[in-house]
PQR file of N, CA, C, O and H, with PARSE charges and radii, in Angstrom:
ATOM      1  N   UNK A   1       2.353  12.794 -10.412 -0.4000 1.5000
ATOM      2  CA  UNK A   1       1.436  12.377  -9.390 -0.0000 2.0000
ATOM      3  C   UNK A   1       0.936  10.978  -9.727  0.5500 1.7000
ATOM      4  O   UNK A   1       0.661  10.716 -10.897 -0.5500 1.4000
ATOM      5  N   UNK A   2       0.802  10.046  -8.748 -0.4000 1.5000
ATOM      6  CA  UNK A   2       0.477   8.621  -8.738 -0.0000 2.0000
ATOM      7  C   UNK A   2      -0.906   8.552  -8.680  0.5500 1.7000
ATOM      8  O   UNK A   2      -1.411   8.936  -7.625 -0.5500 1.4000
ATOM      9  H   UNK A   2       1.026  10.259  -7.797  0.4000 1.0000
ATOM     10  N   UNK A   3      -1.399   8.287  -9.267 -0.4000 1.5000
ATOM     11  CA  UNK A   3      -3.093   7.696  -8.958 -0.0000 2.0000
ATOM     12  C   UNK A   3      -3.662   6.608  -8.447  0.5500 1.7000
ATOM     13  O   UNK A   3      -2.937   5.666  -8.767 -0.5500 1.4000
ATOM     14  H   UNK A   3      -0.989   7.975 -10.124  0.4000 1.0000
ATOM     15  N   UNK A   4      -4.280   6.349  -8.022 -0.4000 1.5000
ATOM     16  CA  UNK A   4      -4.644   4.783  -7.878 -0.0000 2.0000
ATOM     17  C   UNK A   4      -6.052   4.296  -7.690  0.5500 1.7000
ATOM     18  O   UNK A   4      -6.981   4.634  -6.957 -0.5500 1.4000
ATOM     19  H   UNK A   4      -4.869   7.114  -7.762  0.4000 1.0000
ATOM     20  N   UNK A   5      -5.878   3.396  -8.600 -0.4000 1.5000
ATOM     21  CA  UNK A   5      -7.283   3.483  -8.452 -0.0000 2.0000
ATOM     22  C   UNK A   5      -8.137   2.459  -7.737  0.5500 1.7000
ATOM     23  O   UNK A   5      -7.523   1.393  -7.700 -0.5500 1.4000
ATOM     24  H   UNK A   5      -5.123   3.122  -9.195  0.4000 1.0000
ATOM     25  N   UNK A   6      -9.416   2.372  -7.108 -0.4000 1.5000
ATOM     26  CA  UNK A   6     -10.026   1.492  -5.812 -0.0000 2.0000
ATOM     27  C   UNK A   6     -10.380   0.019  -6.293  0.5500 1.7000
ATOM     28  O   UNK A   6     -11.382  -0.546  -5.854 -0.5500 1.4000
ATOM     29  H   UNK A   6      -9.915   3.238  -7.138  0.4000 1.0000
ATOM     30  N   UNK A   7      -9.613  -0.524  -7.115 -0.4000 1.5000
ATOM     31  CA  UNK A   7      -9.834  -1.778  -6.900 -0.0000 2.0000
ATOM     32  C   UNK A   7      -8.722  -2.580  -8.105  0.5500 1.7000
ATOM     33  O   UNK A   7      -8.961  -3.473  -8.918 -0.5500 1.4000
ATOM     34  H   UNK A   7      -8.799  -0.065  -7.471  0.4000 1.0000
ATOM     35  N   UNK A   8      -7.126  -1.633  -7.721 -0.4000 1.5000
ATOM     36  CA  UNK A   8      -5.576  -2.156  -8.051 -0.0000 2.0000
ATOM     37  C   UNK A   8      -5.156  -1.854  -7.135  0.5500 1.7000
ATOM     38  O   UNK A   8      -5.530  -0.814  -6.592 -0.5500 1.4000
ATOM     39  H   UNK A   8      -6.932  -0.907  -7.061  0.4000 1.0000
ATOM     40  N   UNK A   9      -3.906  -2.908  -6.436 -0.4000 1.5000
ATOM     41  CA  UNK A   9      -3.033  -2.844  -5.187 -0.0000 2.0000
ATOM     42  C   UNK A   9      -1.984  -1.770  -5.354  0.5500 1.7000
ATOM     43  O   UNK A   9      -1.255  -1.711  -6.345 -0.5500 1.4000
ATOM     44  H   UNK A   9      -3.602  -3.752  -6.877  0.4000 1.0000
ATOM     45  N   UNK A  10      -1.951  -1.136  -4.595 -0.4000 1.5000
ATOM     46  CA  UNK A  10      -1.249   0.459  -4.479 -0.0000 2.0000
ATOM     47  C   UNK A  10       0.573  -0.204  -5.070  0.5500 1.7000
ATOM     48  O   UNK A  10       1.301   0.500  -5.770 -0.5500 1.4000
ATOM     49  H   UNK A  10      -2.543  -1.184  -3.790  0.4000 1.0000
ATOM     50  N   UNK A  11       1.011  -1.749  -4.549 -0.4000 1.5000
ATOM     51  CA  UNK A  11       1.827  -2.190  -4.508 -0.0000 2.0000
ATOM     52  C   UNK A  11       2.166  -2.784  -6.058  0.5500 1.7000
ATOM     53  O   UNK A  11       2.953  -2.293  -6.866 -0.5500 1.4000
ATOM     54  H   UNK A  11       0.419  -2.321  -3.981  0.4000 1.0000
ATOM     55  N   UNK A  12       1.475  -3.783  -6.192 -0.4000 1.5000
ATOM     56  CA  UNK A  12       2.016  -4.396  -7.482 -0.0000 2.0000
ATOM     57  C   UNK A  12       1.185  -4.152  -8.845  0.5500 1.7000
ATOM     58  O   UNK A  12       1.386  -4.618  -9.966 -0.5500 1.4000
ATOM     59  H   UNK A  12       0.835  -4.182  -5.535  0.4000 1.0000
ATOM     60  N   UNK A  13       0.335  -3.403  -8.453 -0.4000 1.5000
ATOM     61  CA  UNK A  13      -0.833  -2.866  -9.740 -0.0000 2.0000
ATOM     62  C   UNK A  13      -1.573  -3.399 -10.109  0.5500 1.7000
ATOM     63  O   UNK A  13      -2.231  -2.860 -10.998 -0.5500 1.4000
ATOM     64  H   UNK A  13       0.172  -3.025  -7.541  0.4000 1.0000
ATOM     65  N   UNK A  14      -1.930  -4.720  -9.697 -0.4000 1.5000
ATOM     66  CA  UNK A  14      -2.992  -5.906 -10.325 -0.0000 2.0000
ATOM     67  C   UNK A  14      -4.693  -5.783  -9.706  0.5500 1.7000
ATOM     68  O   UNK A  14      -4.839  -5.246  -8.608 -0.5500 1.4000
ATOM     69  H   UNK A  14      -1.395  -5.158  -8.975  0.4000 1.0000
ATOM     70  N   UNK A  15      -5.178  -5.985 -10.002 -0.4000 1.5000
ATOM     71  CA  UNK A  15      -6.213  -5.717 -10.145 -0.0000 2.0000
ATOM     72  C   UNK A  15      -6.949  -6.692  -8.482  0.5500 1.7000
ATOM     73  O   UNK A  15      -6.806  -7.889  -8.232 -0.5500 1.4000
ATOM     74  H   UNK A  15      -5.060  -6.421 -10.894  0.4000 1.0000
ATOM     75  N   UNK A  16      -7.660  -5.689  -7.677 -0.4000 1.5000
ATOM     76  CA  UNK A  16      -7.830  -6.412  -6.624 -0.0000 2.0000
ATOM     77  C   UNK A  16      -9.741  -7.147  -6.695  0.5500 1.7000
ATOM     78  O   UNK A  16     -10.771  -6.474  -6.652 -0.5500 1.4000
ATOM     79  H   UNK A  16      -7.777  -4.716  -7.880  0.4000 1.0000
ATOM     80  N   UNK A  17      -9.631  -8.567  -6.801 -0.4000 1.5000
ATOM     81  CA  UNK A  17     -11.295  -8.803  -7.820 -0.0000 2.0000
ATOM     82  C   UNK A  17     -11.823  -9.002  -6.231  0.5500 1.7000
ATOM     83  O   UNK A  17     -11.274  -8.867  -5.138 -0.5500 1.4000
ATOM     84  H   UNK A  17      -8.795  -9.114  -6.836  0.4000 1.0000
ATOM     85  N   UNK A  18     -13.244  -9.415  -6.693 -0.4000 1.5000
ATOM     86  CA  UNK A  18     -14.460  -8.941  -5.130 -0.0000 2.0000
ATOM     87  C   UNK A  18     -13.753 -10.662  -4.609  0.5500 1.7000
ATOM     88  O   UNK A  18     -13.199 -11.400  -5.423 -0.5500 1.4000
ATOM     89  H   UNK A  18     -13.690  -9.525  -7.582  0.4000 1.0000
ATOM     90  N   UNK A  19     -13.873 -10.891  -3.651 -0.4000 1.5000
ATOM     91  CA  UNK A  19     -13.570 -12.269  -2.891 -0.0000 2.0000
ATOM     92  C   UNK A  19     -12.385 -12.397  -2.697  0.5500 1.7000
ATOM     93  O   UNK A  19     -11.922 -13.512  -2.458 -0.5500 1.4000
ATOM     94  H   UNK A  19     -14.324 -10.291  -2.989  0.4000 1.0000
ATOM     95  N   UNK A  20     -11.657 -11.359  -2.750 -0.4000 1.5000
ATOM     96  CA  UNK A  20      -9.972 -11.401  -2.333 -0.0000 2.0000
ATOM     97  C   UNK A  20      -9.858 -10.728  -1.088  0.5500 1.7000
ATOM     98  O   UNK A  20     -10.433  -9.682  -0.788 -0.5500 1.4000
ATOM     99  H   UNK A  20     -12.033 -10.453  -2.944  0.4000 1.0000
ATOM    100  N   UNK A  21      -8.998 -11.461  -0.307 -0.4000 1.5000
ATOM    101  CA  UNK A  21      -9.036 -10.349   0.830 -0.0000 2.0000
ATOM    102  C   UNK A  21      -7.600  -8.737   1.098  0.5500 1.7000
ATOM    103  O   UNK A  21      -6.383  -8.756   1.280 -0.5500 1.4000
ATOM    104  H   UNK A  21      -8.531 -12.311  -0.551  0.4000 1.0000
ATOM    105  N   UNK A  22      -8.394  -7.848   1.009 -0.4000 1.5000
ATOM    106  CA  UNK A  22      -7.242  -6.578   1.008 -0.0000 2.0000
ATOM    107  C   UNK A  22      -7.249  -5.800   2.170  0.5500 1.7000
ATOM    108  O   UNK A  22      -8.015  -6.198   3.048 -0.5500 1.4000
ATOM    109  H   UNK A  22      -9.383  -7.832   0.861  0.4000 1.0000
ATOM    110  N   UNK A  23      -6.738  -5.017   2.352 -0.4000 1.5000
ATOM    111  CA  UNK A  23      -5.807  -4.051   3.194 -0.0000 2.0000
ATOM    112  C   UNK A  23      -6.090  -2.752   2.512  0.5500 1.7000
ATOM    113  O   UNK A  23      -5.882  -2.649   1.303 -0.5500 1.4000
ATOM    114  H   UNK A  23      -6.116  -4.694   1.639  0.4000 1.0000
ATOM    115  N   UNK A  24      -6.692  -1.454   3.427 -0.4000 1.5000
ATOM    116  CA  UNK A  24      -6.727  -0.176   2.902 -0.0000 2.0000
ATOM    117  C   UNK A  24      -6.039   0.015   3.728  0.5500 1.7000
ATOM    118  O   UNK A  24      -6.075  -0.716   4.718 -0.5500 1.4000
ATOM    119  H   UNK A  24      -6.861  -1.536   4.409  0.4000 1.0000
ATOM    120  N   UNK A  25      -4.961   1.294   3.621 -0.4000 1.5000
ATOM    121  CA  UNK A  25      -4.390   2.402   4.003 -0.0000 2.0000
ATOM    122  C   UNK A  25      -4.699   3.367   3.874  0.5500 1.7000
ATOM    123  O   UNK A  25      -5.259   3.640   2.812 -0.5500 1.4000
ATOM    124  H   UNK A  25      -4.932   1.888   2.817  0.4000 1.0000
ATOM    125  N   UNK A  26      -4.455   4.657   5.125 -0.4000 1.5000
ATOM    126  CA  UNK A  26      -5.360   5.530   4.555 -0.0000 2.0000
ATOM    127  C   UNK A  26      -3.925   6.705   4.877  0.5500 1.7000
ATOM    128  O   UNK A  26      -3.173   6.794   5.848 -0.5500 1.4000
ATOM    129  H   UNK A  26      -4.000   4.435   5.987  0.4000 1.0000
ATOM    130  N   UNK A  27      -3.996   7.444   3.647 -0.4000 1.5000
ATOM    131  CA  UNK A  27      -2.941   8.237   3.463 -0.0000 2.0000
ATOM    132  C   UNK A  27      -3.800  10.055   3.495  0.5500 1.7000
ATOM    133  O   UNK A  27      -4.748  10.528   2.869 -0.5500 1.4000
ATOM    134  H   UNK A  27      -4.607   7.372   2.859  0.4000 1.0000
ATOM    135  N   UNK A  28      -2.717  10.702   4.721 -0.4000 1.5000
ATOM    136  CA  UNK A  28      -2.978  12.188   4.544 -0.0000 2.0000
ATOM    137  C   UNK A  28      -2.525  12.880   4.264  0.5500 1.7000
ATOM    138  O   UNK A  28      -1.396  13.016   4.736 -0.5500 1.4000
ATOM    139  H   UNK A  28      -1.947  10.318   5.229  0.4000 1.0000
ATOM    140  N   UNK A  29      -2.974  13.792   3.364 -0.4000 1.5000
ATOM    141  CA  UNK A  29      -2.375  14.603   2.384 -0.0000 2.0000
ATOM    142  C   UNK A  29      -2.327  15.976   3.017  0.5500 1.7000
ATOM    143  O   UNK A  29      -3.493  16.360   2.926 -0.5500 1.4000
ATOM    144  H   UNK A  29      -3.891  13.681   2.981  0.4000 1.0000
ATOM    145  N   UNK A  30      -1.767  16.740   3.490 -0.4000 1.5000
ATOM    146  CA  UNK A  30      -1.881  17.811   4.719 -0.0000 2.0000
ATOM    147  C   UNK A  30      -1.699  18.892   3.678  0.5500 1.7000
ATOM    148  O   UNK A  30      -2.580  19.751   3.729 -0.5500 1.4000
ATOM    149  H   UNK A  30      -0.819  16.429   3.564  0.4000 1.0000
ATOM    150  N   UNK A  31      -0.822  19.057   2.792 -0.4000 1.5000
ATOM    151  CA  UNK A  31      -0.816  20.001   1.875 -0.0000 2.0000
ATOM    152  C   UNK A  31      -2.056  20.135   0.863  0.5500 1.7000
ATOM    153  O   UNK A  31      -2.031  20.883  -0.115 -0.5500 1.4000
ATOM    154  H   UNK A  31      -0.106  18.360   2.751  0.4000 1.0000
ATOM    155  N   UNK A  32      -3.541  19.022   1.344 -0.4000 1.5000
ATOM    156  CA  UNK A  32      -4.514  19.321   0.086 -0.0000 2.0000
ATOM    157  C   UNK A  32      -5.747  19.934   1.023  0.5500 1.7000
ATOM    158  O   UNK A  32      -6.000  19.665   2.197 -0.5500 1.4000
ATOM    159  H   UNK A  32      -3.561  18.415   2.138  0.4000 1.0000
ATOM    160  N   UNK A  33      -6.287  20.654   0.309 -0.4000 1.5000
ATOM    161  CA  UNK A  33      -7.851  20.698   1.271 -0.0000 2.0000
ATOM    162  C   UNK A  33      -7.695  20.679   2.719  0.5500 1.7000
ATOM    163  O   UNK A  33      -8.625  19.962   3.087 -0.5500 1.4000
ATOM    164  H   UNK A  33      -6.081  20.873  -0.645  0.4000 1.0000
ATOM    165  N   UNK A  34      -7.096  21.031   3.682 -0.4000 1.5000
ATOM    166  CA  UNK A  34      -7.182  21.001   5.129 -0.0000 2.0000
ATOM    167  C   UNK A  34      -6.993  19.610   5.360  0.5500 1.7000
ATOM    168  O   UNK A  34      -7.560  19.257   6.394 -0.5500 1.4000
ATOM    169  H   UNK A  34      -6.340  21.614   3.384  0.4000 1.0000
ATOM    170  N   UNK A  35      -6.388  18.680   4.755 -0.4000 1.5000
ATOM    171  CA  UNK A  35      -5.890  17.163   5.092 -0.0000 2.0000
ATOM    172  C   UNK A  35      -6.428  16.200   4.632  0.5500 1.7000
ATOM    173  O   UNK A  35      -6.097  15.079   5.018 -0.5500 1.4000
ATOM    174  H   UNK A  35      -5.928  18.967   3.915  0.4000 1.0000
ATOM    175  N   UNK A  36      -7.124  16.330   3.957 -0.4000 1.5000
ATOM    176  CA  UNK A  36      -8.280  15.142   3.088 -0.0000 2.0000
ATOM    177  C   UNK A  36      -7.566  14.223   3.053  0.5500 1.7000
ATOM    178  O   UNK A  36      -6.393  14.583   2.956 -0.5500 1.4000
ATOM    179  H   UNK A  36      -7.393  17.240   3.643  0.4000 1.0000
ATOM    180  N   UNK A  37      -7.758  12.697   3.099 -0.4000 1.5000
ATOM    181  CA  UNK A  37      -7.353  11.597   3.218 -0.0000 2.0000
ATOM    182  C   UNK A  37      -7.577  11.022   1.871  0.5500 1.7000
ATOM    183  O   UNK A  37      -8.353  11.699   1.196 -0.5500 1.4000
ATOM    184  H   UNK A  37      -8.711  12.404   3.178  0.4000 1.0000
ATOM    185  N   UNK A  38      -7.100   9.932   1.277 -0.4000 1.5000
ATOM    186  CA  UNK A  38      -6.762   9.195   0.488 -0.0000 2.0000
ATOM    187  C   UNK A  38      -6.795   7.623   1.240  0.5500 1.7000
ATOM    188  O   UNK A  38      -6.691   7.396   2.445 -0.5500 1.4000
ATOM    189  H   UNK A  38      -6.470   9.383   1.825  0.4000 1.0000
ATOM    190  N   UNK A  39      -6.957   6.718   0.222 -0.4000 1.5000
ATOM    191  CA  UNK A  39      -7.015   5.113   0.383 -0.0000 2.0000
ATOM    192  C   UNK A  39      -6.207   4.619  -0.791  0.5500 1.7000
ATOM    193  O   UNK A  39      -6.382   4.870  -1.984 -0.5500 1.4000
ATOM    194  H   UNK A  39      -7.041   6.903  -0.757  0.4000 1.0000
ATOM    195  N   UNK A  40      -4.983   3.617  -0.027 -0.4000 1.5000
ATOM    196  CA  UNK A  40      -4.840   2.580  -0.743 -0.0000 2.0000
ATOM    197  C   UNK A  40      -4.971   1.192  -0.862  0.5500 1.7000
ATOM    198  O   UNK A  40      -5.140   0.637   0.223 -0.5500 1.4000
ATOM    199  H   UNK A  40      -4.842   3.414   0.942  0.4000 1.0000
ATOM    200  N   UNK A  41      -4.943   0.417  -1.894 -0.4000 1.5000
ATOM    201  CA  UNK A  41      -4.924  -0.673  -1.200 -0.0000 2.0000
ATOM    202  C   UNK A  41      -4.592  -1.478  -1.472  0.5500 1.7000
ATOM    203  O   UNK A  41      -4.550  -1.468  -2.702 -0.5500 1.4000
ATOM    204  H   UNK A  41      -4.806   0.869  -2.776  0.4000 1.0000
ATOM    205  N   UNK A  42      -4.005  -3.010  -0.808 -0.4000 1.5000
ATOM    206  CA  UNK A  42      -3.323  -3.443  -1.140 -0.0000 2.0000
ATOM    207  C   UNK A  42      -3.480  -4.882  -0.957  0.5500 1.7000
ATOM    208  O   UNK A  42      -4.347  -5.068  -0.104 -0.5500 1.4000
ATOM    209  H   UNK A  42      -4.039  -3.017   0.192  0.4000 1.0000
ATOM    210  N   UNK A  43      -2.922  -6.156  -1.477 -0.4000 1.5000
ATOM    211  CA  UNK A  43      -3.488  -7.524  -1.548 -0.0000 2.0000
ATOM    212  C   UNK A  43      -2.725  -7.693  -0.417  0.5500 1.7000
ATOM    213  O   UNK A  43      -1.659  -7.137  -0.155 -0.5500 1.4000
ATOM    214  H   UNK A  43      -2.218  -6.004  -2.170  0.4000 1.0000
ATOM    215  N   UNK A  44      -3.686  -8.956   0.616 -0.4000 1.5000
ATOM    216  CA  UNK A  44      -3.606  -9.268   2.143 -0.0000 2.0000
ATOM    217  C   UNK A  44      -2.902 -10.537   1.777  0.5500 1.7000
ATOM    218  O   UNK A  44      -1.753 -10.836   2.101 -0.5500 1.4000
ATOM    219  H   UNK A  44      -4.552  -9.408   0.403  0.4000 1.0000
ATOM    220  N   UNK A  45      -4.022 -11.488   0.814 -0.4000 1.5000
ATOM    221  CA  UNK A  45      -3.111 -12.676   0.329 -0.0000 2.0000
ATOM    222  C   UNK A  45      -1.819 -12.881  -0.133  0.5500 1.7000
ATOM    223  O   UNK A  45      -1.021 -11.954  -0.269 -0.5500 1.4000
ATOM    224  H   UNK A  45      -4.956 -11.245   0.551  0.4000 1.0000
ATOM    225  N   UNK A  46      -1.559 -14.077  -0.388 -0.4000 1.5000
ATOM    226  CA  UNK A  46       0.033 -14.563  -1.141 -0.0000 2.0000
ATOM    227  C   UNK A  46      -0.673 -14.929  -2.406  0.5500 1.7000
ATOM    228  O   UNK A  46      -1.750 -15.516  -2.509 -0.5500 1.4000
ATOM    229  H   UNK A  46      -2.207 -14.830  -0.277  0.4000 1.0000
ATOM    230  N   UNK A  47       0.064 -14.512  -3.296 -0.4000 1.5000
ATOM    231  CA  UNK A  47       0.044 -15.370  -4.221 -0.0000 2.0000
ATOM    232  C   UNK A  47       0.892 -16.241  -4.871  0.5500 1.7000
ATOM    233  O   UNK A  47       2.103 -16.077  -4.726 -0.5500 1.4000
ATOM    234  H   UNK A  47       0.939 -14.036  -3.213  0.4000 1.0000
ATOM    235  N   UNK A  48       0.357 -17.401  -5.763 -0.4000 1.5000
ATOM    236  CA  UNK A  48       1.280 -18.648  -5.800 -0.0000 2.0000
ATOM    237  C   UNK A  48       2.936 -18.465  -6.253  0.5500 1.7000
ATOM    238  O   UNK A  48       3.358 -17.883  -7.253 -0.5500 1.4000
ATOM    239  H   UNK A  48      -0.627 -17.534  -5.880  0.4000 1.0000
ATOM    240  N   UNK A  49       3.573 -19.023  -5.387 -0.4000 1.5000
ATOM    241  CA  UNK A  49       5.129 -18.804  -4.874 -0.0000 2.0000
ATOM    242  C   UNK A  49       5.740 -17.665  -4.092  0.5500 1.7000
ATOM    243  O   UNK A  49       6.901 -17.393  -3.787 -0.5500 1.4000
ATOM    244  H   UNK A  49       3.231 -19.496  -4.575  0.4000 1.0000
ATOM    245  N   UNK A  50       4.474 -17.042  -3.848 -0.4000 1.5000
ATOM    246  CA  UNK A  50       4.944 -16.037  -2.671 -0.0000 2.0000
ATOM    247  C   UNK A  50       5.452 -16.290  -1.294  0.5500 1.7000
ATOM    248  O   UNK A  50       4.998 -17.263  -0.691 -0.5500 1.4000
ATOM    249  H   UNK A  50       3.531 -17.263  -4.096  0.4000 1.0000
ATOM    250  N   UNK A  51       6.065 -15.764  -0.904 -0.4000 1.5000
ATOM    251  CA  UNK A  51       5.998 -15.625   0.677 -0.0000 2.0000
ATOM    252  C   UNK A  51       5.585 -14.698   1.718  0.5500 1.7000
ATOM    253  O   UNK A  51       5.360 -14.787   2.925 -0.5500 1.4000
ATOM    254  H   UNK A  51       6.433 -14.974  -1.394  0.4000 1.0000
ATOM    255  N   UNK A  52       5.559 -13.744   0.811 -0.4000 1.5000
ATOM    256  CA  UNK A  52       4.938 -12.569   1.700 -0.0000 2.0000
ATOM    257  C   UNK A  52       3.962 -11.431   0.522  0.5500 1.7000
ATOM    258  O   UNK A  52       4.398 -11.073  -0.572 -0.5500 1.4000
ATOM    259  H   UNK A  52       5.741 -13.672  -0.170  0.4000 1.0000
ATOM    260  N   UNK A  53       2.762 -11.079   1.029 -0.4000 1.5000
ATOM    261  CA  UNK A  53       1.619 -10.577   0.498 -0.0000 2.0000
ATOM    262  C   UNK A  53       2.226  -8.887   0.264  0.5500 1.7000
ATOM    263  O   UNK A  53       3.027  -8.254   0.952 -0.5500 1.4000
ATOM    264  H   UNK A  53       2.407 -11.370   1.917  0.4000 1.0000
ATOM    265  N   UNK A  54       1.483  -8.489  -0.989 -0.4000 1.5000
ATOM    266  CA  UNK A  54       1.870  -7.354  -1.092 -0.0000 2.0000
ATOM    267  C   UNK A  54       1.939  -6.387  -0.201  0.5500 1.7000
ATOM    268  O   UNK A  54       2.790  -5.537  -0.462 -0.5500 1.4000
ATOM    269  H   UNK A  54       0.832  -9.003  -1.548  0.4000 1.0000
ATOM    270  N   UNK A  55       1.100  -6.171   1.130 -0.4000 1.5000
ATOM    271  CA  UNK A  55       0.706  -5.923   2.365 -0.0000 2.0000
ATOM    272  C   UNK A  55       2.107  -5.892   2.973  0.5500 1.7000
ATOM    273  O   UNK A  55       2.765  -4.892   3.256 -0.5500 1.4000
ATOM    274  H   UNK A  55       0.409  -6.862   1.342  0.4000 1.0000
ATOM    275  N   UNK A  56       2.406  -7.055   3.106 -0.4000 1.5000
ATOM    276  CA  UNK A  56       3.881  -7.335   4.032 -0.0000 2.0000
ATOM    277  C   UNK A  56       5.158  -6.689   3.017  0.5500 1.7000
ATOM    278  O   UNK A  56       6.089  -6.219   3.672 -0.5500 1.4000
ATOM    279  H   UNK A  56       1.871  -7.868   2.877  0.4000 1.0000
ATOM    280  N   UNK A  57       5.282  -6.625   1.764 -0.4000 1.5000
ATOM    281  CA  UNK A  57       6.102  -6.324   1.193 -0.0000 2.0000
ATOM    282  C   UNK A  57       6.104  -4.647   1.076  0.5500 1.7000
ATOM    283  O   UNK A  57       7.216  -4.156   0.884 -0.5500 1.4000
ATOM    284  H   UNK A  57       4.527  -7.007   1.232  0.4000 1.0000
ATOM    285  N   UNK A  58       5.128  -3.850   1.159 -0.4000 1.5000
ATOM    286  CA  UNK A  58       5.173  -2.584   1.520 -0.0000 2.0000
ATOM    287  C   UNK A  58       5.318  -2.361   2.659  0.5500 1.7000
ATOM    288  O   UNK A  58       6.014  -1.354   2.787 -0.5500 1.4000
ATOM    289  H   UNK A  58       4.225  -4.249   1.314  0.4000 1.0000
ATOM    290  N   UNK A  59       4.872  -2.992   4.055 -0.4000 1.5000
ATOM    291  CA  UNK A  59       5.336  -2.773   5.683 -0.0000 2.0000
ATOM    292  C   UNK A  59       6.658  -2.438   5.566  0.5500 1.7000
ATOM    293  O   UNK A  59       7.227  -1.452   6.034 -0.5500 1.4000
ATOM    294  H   UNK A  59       4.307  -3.810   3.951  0.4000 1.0000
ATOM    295  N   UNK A  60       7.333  -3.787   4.569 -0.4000 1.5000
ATOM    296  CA  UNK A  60       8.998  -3.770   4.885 -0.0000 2.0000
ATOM    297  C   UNK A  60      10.205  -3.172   4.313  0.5500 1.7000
ATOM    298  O   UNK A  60      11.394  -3.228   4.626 -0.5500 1.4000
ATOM    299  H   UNK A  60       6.871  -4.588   4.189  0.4000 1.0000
ATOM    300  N   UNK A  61       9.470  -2.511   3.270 -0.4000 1.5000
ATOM    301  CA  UNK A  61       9.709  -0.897   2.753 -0.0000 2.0000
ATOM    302  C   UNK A  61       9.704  -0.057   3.218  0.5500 1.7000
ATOM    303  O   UNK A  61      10.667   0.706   3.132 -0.5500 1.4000
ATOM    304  H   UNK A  61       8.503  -2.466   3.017  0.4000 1.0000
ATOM    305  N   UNK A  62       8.323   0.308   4.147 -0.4000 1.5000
ATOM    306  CA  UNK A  62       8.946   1.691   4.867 -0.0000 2.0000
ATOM    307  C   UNK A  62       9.584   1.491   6.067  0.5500 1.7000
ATOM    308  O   UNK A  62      10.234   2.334   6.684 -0.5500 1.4000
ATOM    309  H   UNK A  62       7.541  -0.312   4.217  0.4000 1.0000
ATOM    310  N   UNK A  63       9.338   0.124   6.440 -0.4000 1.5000
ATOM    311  CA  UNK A  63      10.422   0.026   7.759 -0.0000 2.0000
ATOM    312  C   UNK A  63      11.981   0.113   7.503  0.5500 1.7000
ATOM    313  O   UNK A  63      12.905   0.312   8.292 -0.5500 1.4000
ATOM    314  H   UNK A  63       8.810  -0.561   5.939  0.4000 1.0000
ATOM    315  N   UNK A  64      11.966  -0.082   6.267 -0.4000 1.5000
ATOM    316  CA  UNK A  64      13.882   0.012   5.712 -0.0000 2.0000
ATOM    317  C   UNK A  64      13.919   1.529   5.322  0.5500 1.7000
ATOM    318  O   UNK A  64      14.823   2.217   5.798 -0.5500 1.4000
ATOM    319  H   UNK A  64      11.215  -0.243   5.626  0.4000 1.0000
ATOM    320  N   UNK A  65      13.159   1.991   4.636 -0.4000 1.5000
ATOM    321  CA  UNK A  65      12.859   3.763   4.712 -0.0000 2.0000
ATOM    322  C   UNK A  65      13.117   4.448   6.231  0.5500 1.7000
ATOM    323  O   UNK A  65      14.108   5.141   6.460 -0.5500 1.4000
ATOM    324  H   UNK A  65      12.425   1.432   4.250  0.4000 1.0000
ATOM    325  N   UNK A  66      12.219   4.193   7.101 -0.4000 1.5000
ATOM    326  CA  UNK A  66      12.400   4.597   8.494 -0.0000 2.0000
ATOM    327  C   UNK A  66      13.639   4.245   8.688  0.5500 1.7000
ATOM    328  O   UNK A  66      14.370   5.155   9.079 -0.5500 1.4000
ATOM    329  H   UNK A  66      11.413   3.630   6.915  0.4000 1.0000
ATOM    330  N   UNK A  67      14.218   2.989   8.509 -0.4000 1.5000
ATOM    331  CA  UNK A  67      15.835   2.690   9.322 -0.0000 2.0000
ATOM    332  C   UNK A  67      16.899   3.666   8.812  0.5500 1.7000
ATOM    333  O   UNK A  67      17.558   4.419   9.530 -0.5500 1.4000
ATOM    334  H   UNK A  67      13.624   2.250   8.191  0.4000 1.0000
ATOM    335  N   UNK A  68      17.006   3.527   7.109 -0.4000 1.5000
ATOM    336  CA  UNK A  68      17.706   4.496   6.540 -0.0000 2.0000
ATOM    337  C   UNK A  68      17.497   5.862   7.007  0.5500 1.7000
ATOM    338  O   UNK A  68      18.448   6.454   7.516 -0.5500 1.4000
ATOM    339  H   UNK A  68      16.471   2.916   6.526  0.4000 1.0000
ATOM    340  N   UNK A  69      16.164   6.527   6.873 -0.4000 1.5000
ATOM    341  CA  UNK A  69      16.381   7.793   7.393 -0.0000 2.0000
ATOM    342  C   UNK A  69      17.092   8.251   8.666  0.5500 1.7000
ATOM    343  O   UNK A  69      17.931   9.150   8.739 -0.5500 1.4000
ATOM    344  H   UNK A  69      15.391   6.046   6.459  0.4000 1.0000
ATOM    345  N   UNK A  70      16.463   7.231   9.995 -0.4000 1.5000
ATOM    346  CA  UNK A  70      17.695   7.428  11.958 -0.0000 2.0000
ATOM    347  C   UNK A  70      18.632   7.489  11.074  0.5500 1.7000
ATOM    348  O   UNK A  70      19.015   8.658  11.128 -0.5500 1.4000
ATOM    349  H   UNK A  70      15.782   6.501   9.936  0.4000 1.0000
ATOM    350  N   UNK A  71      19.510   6.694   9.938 -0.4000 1.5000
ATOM    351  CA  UNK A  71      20.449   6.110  10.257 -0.0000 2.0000
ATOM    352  C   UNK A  71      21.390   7.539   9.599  0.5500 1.7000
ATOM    353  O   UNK A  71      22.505   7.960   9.907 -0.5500 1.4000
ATOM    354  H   UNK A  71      19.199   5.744   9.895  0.4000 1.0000
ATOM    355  N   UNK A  72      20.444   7.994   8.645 -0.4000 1.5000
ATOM    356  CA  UNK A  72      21.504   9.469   8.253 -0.0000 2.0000
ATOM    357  C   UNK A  72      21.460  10.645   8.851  0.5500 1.7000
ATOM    358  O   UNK A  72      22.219  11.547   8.496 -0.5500 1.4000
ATOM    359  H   UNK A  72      19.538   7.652   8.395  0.4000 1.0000
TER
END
């Protein structure tokens, strides 16, 4: 089981400090407690030599997840 904790990016693990701007997700767990929800979260910014924010780099994960799955 993955943990995570409220103030590291669900994505790259670094530590998300106060004046950064982030992204929660909110994940449901249907098999816990009648569906209790969960938060992750994740950095909105780039950081230096990035092109795309940890935010965008998990979108485009499960959108290749979703494609692969139609596709089998």
């Amino acid at each position: 089981m993955v943990v995570y904790c409220a103030n590291q990016c669900a994505y790259c693990g670094s530590s998300i400090v106060p004046g950064q701007r982030w992204i929660r997700e909110k994940i449901h767990h249907l098999s816990r407690n009648g569906g209790e929800a969960n938060y992750r979260r994740y950095h909105a910014e780039l950081f230096a030599g990035q092109e795309v924010s940890c935010w965008e780099k998990h979108q485009m994960e499960q959108e290749i997840a979703r494609d692969h799955a139609y596709a089998a």
